[in-house]
C-alpha positions as CSV (number, residue, x, y, z in Angstrom):
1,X,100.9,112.0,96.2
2,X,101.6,112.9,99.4
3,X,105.8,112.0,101.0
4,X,106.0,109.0,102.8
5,X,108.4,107.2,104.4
6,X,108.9,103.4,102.8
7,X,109.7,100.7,105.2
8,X,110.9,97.4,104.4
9,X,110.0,94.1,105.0
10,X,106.6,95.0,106.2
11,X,107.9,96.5,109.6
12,X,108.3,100.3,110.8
13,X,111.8,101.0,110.9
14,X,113.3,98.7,108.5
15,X,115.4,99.8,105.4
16,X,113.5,99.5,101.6
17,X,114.9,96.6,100.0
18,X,113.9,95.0,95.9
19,X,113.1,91.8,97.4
20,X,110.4,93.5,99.3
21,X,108.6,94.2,96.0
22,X,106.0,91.6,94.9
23,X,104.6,93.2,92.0
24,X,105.5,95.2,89.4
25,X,103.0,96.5,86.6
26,X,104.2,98.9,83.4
27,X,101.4,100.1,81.3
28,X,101.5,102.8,78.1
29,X,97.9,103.9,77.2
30,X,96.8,106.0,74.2
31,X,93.9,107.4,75.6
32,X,92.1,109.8,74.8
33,X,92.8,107.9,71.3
34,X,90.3,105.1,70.5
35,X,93.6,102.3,70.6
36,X,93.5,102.0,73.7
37,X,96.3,100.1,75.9
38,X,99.7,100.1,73.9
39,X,101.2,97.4,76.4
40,X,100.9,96.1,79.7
41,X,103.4,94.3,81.4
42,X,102.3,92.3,84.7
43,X,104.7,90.5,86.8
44,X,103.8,89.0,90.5
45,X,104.7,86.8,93.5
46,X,101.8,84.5,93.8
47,X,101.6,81.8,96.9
48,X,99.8,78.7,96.9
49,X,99.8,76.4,99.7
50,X,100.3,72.9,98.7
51,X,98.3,70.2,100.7
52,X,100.7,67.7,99.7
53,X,103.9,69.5,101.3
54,X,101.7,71.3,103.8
55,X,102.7,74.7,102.6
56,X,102.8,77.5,100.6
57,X,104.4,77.5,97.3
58,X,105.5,80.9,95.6
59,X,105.0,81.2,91.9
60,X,106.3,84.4,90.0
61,X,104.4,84.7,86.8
62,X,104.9,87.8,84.1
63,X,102.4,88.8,81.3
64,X,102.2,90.8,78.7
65,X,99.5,91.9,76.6
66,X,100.3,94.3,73.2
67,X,98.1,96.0,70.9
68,X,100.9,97.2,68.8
69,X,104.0,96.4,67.1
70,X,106.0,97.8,70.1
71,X,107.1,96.0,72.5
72,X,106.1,92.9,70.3
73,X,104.1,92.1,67.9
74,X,99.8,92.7,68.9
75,X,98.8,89.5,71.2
76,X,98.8,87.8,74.8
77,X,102.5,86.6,76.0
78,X,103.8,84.5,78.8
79,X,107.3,85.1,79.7
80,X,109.5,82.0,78.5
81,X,111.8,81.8,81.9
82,X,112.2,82.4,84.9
83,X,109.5,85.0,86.5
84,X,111.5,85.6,89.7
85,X,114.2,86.5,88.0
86,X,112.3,89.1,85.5
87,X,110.6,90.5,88.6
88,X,114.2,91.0,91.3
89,X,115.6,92.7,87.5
90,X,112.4,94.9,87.4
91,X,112.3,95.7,91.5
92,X,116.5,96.3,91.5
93,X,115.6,99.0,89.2
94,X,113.5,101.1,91.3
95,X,115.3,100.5,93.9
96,X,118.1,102.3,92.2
97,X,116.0,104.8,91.0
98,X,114.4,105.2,94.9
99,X,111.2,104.6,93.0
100,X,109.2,105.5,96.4
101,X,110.5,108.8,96.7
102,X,109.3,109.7,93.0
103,X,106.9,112.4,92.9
104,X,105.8,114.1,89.9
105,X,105.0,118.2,89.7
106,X,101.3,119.8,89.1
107,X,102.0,122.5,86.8
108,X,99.5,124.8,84.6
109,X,100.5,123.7,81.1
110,X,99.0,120.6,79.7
111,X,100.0,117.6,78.4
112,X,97.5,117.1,75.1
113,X,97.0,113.6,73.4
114,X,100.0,111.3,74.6
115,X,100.5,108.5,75.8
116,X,99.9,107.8,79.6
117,X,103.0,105.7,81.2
118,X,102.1,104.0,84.9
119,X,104.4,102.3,86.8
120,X,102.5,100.2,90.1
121,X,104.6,98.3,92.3
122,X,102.5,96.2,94.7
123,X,104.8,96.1,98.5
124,X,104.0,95.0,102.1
125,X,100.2,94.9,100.4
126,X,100.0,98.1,99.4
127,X,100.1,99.4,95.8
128,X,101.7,102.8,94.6
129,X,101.2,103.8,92.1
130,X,102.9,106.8,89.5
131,X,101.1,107.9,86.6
132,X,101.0,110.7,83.8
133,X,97.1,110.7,83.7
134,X,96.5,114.3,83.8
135,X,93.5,114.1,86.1
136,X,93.1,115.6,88.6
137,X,95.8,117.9,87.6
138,X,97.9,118.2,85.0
139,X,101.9,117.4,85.7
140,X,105.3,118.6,84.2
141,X,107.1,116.2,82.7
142,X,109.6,118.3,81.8
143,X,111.4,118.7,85.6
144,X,113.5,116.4,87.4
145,X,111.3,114.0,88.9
146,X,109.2,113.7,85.5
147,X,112.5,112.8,83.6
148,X,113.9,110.3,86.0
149,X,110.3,108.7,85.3
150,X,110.0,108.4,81.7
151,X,113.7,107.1,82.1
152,X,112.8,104.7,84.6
153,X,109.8,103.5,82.2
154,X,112.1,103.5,79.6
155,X,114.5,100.9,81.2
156,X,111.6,99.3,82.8
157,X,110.7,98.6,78.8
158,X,113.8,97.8,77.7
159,X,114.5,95.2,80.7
160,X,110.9,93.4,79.6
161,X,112.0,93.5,75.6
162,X,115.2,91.6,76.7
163,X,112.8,88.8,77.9
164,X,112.0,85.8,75.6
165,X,108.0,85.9,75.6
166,X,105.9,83.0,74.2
167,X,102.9,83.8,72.4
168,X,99.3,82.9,74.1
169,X,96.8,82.0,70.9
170,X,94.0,84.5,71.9
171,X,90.9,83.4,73.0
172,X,88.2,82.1,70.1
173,X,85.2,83.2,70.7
174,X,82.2,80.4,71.2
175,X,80.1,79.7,68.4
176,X,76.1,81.1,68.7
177,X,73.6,78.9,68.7
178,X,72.4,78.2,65.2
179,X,68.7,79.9,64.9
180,X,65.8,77.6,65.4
181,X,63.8,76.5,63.0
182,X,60.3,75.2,64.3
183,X,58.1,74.1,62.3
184,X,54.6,75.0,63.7
Protein backbone atom coordinates (compact mmCIF):
# COMPACT_ATOMS: atom_id res chain seq x y z
CA UNK A 1 0.00 0.00 0.00
CA UNK A 2 1.25 3.07 -0.85
CA UNK A 3 0.74 6.43 2.15
CA UNK A 4 -2.10 8.43 1.65
CA UNK A 5 -3.48 11.09 3.20
CA UNK A 6 -7.38 10.32 4.48
CA UNK A 7 -9.79 13.08 4.23
CA UNK A 8 -13.11 13.34 5.70
CA UNK A 9 -16.34 13.75 4.78
CA UNK A 10 -15.61 13.24 1.12
CA UNK A 11 -13.77 16.64 0.68
CA UNK A 12 -9.85 17.49 0.45
CA UNK A 13 -8.88 19.09 3.49
CA UNK A 14 -11.26 17.82 5.94
CA UNK A 15 -10.20 15.88 9.16
CA UNK A 16 -10.96 11.77 9.20
CA UNK A 17 -13.89 11.24 11.25
CA UNK A 18 -15.84 7.36 12.32
CA UNK A 19 -18.97 8.64 10.99
CA UNK A 20 -17.38 8.98 7.66
CA UNK A 21 -17.09 5.14 7.56
CA UNK A 22 -19.99 3.29 5.90
CA UNK A 23 -18.69 -0.05 5.85
CA UNK A 24 -16.90 -2.20 7.78
CA UNK A 25 -16.06 -5.98 6.75
CA UNK A 26 -13.76 -8.52 9.16
CA UNK A 27 -12.95 -11.71 7.63
CA UNK A 28 -10.56 -14.85 9.10
CA UNK A 29 -9.85 -17.39 6.26
CA UNK A 30 -8.03 -20.70 6.54
CA UNK A 31 -6.78 -20.99 3.28
CA UNK A 32 -4.64 -22.72 1.94
CA UNK A 33 -6.69 -25.37 4.20
CA UNK A 34 -9.75 -26.84 2.44
CA UNK A 35 -12.22 -25.00 5.48
CA UNK A 36 -12.31 -22.27 3.98
CA UNK A 37 -13.78 -18.82 5.48
CA UNK A 38 -13.76 -19.11 9.48
CA UNK A 39 -16.05 -15.91 9.75
CA UNK A 40 -17.15 -13.01 8.01
CA UNK A 41 -18.56 -10.10 9.57
CA UNK A 42 -20.33 -7.47 7.16
CA UNK A 43 -21.79 -4.36 8.36
CA UNK A 44 -23.07 -1.31 5.91
CA UNK A 45 -24.91 1.93 5.52
CA UNK A 46 -27.44 1.22 2.88
CA UNK A 47 -29.85 4.18 1.35
CA UNK A 48 -33.16 3.65 -0.10
CA UNK A 49 -35.17 6.40 -1.33
CA UNK A 50 -38.72 6.08 -0.33
CA UNK A 51 -41.42 7.27 -2.88
CA UNK A 52 -43.74 7.73 -0.22
CA UNK A 53 -41.61 10.42 1.85
CA UNK A 54 -39.74 11.38 -1.33
CA UNK A 55 -36.41 10.47 0.02
CA UNK A 56 -33.77 8.42 0.88
CA UNK A 57 -33.88 6.21 3.84
CA UNK A 58 -30.62 4.83 5.40
CA UNK A 59 -30.66 1.34 6.70
CA UNK A 60 -27.46 -0.15 8.54
CA UNK A 61 -27.59 -3.91 8.40
CA UNK A 62 -24.72 -6.42 9.93
CA UNK A 63 -24.10 -10.10 8.85
CA UNK A 64 -22.38 -12.71 9.81
CA UNK A 65 -21.61 -15.90 8.35
CA UNK A 66 -19.43 -18.79 10.51
CA UNK A 67 -18.10 -22.07 9.56
CA UNK A 68 -16.92 -22.81 12.94
CA UNK A 69 -17.54 -22.82 16.54
CA UNK A 70 -15.77 -19.45 16.86
CA UNK A 71 -17.26 -16.62 16.86
CA UNK A 72 -20.66 -18.67 17.08
CA UNK A 73 -21.77 -21.57 16.39
CA UNK A 74 -21.49 -22.71 12.06
CA UNK A 75 -24.49 -20.74 10.23
CA UNK A 76 -25.89 -17.39 8.68
CA UNK A 77 -26.77 -14.50 11.44
CA UNK A 78 -28.51 -11.22 11.37
CA UNK A 79 -27.55 -8.92 14.13
CA UNK A 80 -30.56 -8.72 16.70
CA UNK A 81 -30.33 -4.61 17.27
CA UNK A 82 -29.40 -1.84 16.17
CA UNK A 83 -26.88 -1.87 13.00
CA UNK A 84 -25.95 1.77 13.30
CA UNK A 85 -24.96 1.38 16.40
CA UNK A 86 -22.66 -1.97 15.82
CA UNK A 87 -21.16 -0.11 12.80
CA UNK A 88 -20.25 3.80 14.81
CA UNK A 89 -18.72 0.94 17.73
CA UNK A 90 -16.83 -0.88 14.88
CA UNK A 91 -15.65 2.63 12.90
CA UNK A 92 -14.72 4.51 16.59
CA UNK A 93 -12.28 1.74 16.74
CA UNK A 94 -10.27 2.39 13.81
CA UNK A 95 -10.51 5.59 14.30
CA UNK A 96 -8.61 5.13 17.52
CA UNK A 97 -6.39 2.90 16.02
CA UNK A 98 -5.77 5.57 12.88
CA UNK A 99 -6.84 2.56 10.91
CA UNK A 100 -5.76 4.57 7.54
CA UNK A 101 -2.43 5.05 8.45
CA UNK A 102 -1.88 1.14 8.98
CA UNK A 103 0.62 -0.34 6.87
CA UNK A 104 2.01 -3.61 7.19
CA UNK A 105 5.94 -4.64 6.38
CA UNK A 106 7.19 -6.99 3.35
CA UNK A 107 9.80 -9.04 4.85
CA UNK A 108 11.67 -12.28 3.62
CA UNK A 109 10.40 -14.84 6.06
CA UNK A 110 7.09 -16.48 5.46
CA UNK A 111 4.07 -16.86 7.10
CA UNK A 112 3.13 -20.80 6.36
CA UNK A 113 -0.56 -22.21 6.86
CA UNK A 114 -2.48 -19.49 9.05
CA UNK A 115 -5.17 -17.93 9.05
CA UNK A 116 -5.63 -14.82 6.78
CA UNK A 117 -7.33 -11.69 8.88
CA UNK A 118 -8.76 -8.65 6.51
CA UNK A 119 -10.11 -5.73 7.70
CA UNK A 120 -12.04 -3.46 4.59
CA UNK A 121 -13.59 -0.40 5.52
CA UNK A 122 -15.71 1.09 2.68
CA UNK A 123 -15.32 5.44 3.03
CA UNK A 124 -16.21 8.37 0.68
CA UNK A 125 -16.68 5.23 -1.91
CA UNK A 126 -13.65 3.91 -1.80
CA UNK A 127 -12.60 0.60 -0.08
CA UNK A 128 -9.26 -0.13 1.82
CA UNK A 129 -8.47 -2.68 2.39
CA UNK A 130 -5.56 -4.50 5.02
CA UNK A 131 -4.80 -7.98 4.67
CA UNK A 132 -2.32 -10.88 5.76
CA UNK A 133 -2.58 -12.72 2.30
CA UNK A 134 0.90 -13.22 1.63
CA UNK A 135 0.68 -12.51 -2.08
CA UNK A 136 2.38 -10.68 -3.66
CA UNK A 137 4.81 -10.62 -0.87
CA UNK A 138 5.02 -11.96 2.23
CA UNK A 139 4.58 -9.47 5.50
CA UNK A 140 5.90 -9.44 9.17
CA UNK A 141 3.57 -9.69 11.51
CA UNK A 142 5.77 -9.59 14.12
CA UNK A 143 6.68 -5.51 13.95
CA UNK A 144 4.70 -2.71 15.12
CA UNK A 145 2.27 -2.05 12.47
CA UNK A 146 1.50 -6.01 12.19
CA UNK A 147 0.74 -6.10 16.00
CA UNK A 148 -1.52 -3.10 16.24
CA UNK A 149 -3.38 -5.14 13.45
CA UNK A 150 -4.05 -8.45 14.79
CA UNK A 151 -4.99 -6.29 18.03
CA UNK A 152 -7.23 -4.17 16.12
CA UNK A 153 -8.88 -7.51 14.59
CA UNK A 154 -8.86 -8.84 17.82
CA UNK A 155 -11.17 -6.01 19.33
CA UNK A 156 -12.83 -5.76 16.03
CA UNK A 157 -13.90 -9.63 17.05
CA UNK A 158 -14.54 -9.19 20.39
CA UNK A 159 -16.86 -5.93 19.74
CA UNK A 160 -19.02 -8.32 17.10
CA UNK A 161 -19.13 -11.38 19.86
CA UNK A 162 -20.69 -8.77 22.29
CA UNK A 163 -23.54 -8.42 19.72
CA UNK A 164 -26.84 -10.52 20.16
CA UNK A 165 -27.04 -12.37 16.55
CA UNK A 166 -30.22 -14.18 15.46
CA UNK A 167 -29.77 -17.24 13.54
CA UNK A 168 -30.83 -17.26 9.61
CA UNK A 169 -32.12 -21.14 8.82
CA UNK A 170 -29.77 -21.71 5.82
CA UNK A 171 -31.11 -22.06 2.63
CA UNK A 172 -32.75 -25.68 1.54
CA UNK A 173 -31.93 -26.62 -1.41
CA UNK A 174 -34.87 -27.19 -4.30
CA UNK A 175 -35.98 -30.50 -4.78
CA UNK A 176 -34.85 -32.18 -8.53
CA UNK A 177 -37.28 -33.12 -10.71
CA UNK A 178 -38.36 -36.70 -10.17
CA UNK A 179 -36.90 -38.81 -13.34
CA UNK A 180 -39.44 -39.35 -16.12
CA UNK A 181 -40.83 -42.33 -16.80
CA UNK A 182 -42.32 -42.59 -20.44
CA UNK A 183 -43.76 -45.28 -21.48
CA UNK A 184 -42.99 -45.64 -25.28
Amino acid sequence: MVPATAFASCEPGSRLEASDIVGIEVLRDEFPRANGTQYRLDVHENARYDQVARKLLYLTTATLRTNSAQPLPRGSYVLDGDGAALLAKLANELQREDFFSMRLTPTEQMYIDGPIYSVIVTRCGVRTAITTVPEPQWLSLGDVNGRRFFALVDRLTQLMSRERWIRVPDPTPSPSPAPSTSSR
